[in-house]
N, C-alpha and C positions, 0 to 999 in steps of 0.2 A: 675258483679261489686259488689265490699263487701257494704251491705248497711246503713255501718255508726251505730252511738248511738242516741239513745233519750234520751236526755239532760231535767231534770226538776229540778225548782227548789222552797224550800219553807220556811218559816218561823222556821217552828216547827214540831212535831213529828206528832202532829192529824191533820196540816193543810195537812200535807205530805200525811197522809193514805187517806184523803178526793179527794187532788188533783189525785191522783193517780187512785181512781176510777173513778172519774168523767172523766179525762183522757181516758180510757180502753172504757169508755162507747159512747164517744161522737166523739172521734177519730179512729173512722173504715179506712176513706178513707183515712186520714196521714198516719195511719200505712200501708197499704197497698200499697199507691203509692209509700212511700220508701223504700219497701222490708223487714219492720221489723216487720212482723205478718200479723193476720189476725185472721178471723173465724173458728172455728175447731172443729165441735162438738157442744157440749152447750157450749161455751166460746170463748171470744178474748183473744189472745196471743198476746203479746209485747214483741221485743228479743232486746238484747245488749240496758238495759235500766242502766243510770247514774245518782242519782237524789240527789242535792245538800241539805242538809237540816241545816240549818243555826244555831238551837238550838236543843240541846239532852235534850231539855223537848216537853212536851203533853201541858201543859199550859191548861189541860183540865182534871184537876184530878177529876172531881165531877161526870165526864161521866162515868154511867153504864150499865158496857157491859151486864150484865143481861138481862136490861131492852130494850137494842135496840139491842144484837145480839143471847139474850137466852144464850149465858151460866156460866154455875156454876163456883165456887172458884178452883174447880177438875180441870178443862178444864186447868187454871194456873199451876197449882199446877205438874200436869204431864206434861206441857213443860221443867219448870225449870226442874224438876227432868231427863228427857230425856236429857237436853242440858248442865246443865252446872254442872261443879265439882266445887266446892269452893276454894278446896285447889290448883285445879291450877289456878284459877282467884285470888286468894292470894297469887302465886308468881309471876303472870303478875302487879301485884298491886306493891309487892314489888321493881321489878325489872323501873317500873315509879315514884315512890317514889323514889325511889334511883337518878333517872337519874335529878328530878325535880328540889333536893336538893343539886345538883351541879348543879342549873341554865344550863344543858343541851338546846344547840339551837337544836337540832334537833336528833331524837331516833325515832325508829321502832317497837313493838312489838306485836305478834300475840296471841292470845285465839281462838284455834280450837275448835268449837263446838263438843261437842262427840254424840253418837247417841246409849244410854245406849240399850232403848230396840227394837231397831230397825224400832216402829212406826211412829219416825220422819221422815224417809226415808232420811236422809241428807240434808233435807232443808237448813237449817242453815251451812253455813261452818265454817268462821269467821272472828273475829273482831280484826284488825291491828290498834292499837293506836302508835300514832303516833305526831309527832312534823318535825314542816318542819321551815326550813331556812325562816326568814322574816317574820311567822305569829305567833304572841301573844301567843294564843289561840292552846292547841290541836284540833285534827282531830279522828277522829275513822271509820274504813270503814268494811261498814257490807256487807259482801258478802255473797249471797245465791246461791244457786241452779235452784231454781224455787220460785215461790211464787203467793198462791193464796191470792187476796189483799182484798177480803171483810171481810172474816169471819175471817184470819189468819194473814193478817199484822200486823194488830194494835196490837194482842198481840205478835209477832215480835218485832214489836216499840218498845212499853214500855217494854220488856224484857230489850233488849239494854243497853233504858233507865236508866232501873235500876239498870244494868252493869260499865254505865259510872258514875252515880252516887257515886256506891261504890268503884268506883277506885279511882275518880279525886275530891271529893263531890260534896255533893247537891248544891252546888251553884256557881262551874267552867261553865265556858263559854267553851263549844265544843259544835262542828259543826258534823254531822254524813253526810257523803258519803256512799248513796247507789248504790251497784251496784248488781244488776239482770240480769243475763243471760237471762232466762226466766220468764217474770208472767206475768198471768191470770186470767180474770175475768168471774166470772160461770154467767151465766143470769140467772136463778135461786135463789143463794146465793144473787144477787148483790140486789134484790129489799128488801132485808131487812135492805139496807142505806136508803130505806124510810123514816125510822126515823129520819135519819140525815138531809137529805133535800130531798123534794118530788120530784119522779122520773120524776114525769110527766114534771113540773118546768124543771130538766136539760135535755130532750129530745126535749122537745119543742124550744130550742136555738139551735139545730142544724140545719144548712141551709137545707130544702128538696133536693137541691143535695150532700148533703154529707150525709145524710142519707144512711144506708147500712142494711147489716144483722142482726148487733148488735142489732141496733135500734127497726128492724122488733121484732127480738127474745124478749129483753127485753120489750116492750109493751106487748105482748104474755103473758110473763112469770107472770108479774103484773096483768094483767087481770085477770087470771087463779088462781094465790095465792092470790087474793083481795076476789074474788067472791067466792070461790070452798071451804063451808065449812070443817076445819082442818079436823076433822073425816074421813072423806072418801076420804083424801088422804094417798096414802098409801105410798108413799117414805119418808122417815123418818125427812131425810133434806128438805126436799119443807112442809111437814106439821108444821115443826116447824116457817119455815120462814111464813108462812100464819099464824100460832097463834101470829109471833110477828109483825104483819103488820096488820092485820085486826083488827077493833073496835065494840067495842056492841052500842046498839042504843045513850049511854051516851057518847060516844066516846072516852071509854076508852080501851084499849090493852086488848086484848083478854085472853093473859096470865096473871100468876101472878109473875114469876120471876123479883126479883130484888137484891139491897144490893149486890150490886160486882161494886162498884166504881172502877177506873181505882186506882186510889189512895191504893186499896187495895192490889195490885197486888205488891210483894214486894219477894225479894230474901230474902233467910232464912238464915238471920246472928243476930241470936240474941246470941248465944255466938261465940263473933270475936277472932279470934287467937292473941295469942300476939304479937308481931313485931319482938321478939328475934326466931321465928320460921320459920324458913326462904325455910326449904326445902321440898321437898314432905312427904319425910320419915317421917321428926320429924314430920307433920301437921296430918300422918298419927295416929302416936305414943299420939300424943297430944288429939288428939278426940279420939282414944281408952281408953285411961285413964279420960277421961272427960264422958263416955258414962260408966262408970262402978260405976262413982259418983251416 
């Protein structure tokens, strides 16, 4: 029997990455008794997932990811660069500017993620903007591959984010539909939403008969990156989430990483092509001649 979608749904881009682990962590035996994942290794998998999210903002620009996921402006910096061309997000721009400004009821079009140096593995596919019969408001629908949701949705998100920004601006009302084939949550990675809300807090609300694997593993996993001074762990990703999870006697983060607000995180257009530039050729022609200034 095919076993259906998982439907969620959320406000906003950070309530979305929140709900979505808490989700993966606390729903072992939904997933499981409807045939859409399970346990698999160190991680719960979630398949044929559709999740409504109501606003193409974070509403949460002050949050740094430094500070609660460890990492650098780099970590950014080489997504965009792997994922996305300008020049062709400046003629999926053009091509909705055009259709806007003849009040257009309804238009389709897609931005294929590209996958420059091959370390994205094709996560990302892509983002069909979109306009439908009867709703006000565009749509945008992000399609992936797979998706690991602790350490890598949220900058996911706010890539989007800041896709749909520079298409429609900062202050259009779109709604982002996600849809995931597959994602997963590492028990591992996940204890360092610590910071975001304490793990023990969302474990403790699951009924001891819905309790499962997940549960066992992510208490495990907590215990071990709580107590196991960072030094003498030797896997690279578990010592780091113990330096951003564990406190000194002051109770303060053990690292010093910080200063990488979400807010920071921003697509690199500070010189924007004209409007009279409409093709790949000339946008190519135009930033040659702009790179020689």
């Amino acid at each position: 029997m095919y076993p259906g979608q998982t439907y969620l749904e959320f406000d906003d881009l950070f309530k979305a990455w929140k709900g979505i682990n808490i989700f993966l962590a606390t729903k072992e035996k939904e997933i499981r008794q409807t045939g859409r994942g399970g346990v698999y290794g160190p991680a719960i998998m979630s398949y044929n997932n559709y999740i409504r999210i109501k606003s193409a903002k974070s509403n949460n620009e002050d949050w740094d990811i430094a500070v609660n996921l460890g990492y650098t402006i780099k970590k950014w910096t080489a997504l965009v660069r792997n994922y996305v061309d300008m020049n062709y997000l400046d003629l999926v721009k053009a091509e909705v500017d055009s259709r806007a400004a003849k009040s257009a009821r309804s238009y389709n079009y897609s931005m294929h993620f590209r996958n420059k140096h091959g370390s994205g593995k094709d996560c990302l596919v892509c983002l069909n903007f979109c306009k439908r019969l009867g709703v006000e408001y565009p749509m945008v629908i992000f399609t992936v591959r797979t998706s690991e949701v602790t350490k890598r949705l949220i900058f996911d998100f706010i890539l989007v984010q800041r896709i749909v920004e520079y298409v429609y601006g900062p202050d259009a009302h779109v709604e982002i539909h996600f849809s995931a084939p597959t994602m997963f949550l590492n028990f591992e990675s996940f204890c360092l939403f610590n910071n975001v809300k304490p793990i023990e807090k969302i474990l403790r609300k699951v009924p001891k008969e819905d309790r499962g694997t997940a549960h066992v593993e992510i208490t495990k996993a907590m215990n071990y990156l709580m107590n196991t001074p960072p030094q003498s762990i030797t896997w690279k990703s578990n010592r780091r989430s113990a330096e951003h999870i564990q406190r000194d006697e002051k109770g303060r983060l053990l690292h010093k990483r910080s200063g990488v607000p979400l807010s920071r995180l921003v697509l690199p257009i500070a010189n924007l092509l004209p409007k009279e530039v409409i093709t790949k050729r000339e946008k190519t022609i135009y930033n040659k001649k702009l790179n020689k200034k």
